[in-house]
C-alpha positions as CSV (number, residue, x, y, z in Angstrom):
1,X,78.1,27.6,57.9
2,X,75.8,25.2,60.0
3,X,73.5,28.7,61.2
4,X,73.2,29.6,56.9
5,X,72.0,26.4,56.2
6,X,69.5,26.5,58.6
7,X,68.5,30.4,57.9
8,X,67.9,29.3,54.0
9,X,65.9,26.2,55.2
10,X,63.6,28.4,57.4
11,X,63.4,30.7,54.4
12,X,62.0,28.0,51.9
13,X,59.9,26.7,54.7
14,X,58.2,30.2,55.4
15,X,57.9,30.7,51.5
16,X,56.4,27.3,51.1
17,X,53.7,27.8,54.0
18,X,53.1,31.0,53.0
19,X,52.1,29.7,49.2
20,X,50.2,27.3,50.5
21,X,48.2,29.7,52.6
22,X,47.5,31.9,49.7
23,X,46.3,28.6,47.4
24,X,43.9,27.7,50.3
25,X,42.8,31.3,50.8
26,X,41.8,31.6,46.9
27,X,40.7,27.9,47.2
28,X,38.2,28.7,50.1
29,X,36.7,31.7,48.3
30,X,36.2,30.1,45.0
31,X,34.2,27.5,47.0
32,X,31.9,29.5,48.7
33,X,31.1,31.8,45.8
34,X,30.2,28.7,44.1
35,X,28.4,27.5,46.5
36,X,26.2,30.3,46.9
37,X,25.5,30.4,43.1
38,X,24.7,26.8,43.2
39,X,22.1,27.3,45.7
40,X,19.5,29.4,44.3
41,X,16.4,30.0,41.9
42,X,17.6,31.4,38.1
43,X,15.9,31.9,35.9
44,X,16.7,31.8,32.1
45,X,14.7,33.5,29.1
46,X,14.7,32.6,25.4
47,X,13.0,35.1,23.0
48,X,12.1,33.3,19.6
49,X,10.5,35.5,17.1
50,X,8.9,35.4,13.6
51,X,6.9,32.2,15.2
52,X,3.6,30.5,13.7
53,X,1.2,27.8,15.0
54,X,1.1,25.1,12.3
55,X,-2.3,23.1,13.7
56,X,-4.3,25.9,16.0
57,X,-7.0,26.9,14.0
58,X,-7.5,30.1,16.3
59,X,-4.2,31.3,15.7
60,X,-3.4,30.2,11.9
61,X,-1.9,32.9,9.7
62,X,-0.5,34.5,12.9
63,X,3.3,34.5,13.9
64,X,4.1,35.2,17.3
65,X,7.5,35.9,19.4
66,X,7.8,33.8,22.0
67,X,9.1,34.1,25.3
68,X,10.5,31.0,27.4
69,X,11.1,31.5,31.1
70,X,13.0,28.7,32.6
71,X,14.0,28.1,36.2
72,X,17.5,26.4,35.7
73,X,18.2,26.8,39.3
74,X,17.9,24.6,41.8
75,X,15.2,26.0,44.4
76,X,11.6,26.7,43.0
77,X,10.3,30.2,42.2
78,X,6.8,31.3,41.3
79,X,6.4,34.0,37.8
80,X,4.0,36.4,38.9
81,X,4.7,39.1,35.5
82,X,5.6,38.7,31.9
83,X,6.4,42.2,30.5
84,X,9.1,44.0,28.2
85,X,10.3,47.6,28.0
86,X,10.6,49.8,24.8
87,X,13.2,52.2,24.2
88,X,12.8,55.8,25.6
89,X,9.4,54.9,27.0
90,X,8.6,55.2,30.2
91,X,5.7,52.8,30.2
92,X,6.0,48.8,30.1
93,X,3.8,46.4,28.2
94,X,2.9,43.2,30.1
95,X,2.1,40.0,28.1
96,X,-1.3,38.3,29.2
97,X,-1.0,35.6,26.9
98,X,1.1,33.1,28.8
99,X,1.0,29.1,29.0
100,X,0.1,27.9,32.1
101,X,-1.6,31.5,33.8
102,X,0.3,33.5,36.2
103,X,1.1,33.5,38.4
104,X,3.1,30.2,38.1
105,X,5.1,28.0,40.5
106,X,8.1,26.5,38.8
107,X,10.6,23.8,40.1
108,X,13.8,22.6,38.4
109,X,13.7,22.4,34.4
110,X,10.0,23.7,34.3
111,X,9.0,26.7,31.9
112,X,6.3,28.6,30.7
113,X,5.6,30.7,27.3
114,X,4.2,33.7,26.5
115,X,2.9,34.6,23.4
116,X,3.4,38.3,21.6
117,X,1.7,38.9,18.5
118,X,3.7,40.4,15.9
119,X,1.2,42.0,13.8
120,X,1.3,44.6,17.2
121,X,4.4,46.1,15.4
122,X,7.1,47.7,17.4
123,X,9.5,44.6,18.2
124,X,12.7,46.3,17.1
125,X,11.8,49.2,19.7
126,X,11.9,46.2,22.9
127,X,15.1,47.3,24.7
128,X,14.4,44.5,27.2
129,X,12.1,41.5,28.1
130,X,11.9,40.3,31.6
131,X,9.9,38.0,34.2
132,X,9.1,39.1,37.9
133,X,9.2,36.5,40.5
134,X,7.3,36.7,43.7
135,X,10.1,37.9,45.3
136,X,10.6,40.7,43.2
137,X,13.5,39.7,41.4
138,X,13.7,41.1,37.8
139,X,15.1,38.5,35.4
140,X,16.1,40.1,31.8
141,X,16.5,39.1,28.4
142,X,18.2,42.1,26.9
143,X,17.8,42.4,23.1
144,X,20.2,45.4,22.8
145,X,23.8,46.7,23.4
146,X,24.0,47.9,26.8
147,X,25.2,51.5,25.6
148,X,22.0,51.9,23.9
149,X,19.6,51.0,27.3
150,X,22.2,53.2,29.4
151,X,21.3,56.0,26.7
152,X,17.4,55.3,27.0
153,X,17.7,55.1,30.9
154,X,18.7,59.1,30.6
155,X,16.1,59.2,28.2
156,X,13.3,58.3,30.5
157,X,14.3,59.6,33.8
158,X,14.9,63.3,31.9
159,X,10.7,62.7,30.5
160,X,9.5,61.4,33.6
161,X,10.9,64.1,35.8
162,X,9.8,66.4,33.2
163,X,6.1,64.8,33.5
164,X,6.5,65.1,36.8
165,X,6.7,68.8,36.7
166,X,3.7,69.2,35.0
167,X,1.6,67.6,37.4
């Protein structure tokens, strides 16, 4: 009797180590993913469109979408492109018009804007506006459903590979 009591006290011991192994395990991981995210330049994008200047007399009557790249990370990165992509085109179309120039070092909570005029046409075409950093890193503001950009992707490798041909 003494020998069971002592089997079903090793028993509950090993399960209880062996849950508290597992909680530290999952513990551990959680903490060095988030540490690794935590660490790290990101940068967020806001598109606002239908946009108009109320007191810049070189761009009254004009109504803009505007892009806002902000580095909500914690280490600085510099914005070296400001650019979206259309659906089923294989080019991209930079935007030049950006507050301060590119390329642009920005720290913790800074941002810049760029300007898009509307009167360009073709806005619901953008599949995608995004930012380049100077280490290459793409950062994207996707404006629609991922099924659709998956269906333009095909799109665009089948006419450049068919452009390619030609050559």
């Amino acid at each position: 009797m003494l020998t069971m009591i002592i089997v079903e006290s090793e028993k509950t011991t090993v399960i209880v180590g062996m849950m508290v192994a597992i909680y530290g395990a999952i513990l551990s991981t959680y903490n060095i993913w988030k540490a690794s995210r935590r660490d790290r330049a990101d940068v967020r994008l806001h598109v606002s469109p239908h946009m108009s200047f109320l007191n810049d007399p070189l761009r009254k009557g004009m109504t803009f979408t505007i892009l806002t790249a902000t580095n909500i990370g914690t280490r600085p990165v510099t914005i070296t492109h400001v650019a979206s992509s259309t659906l089923d085109s294989v080019t991209h179309n930079i935007l030049t018009d950006v507050q301060p120039r590119l390329p642009c070092p920005l720290t913790e909570g800074q941002y810049i804007s760029a300007f898009r005029n509307e009167a360009l046409g073709g806005l619901e075409s953008i599949e995608s506006w995004y930012v380049v950093d100077s280490a290459g890193r793409e950062h994207y503001k996707h404006m629609i459903p991922w099924y659709r950009r998956l269906l333009s992707k095909h799109r665009r490798r089948k006419a450049w590979k068919k452009q390619m041909l030609e050559k």
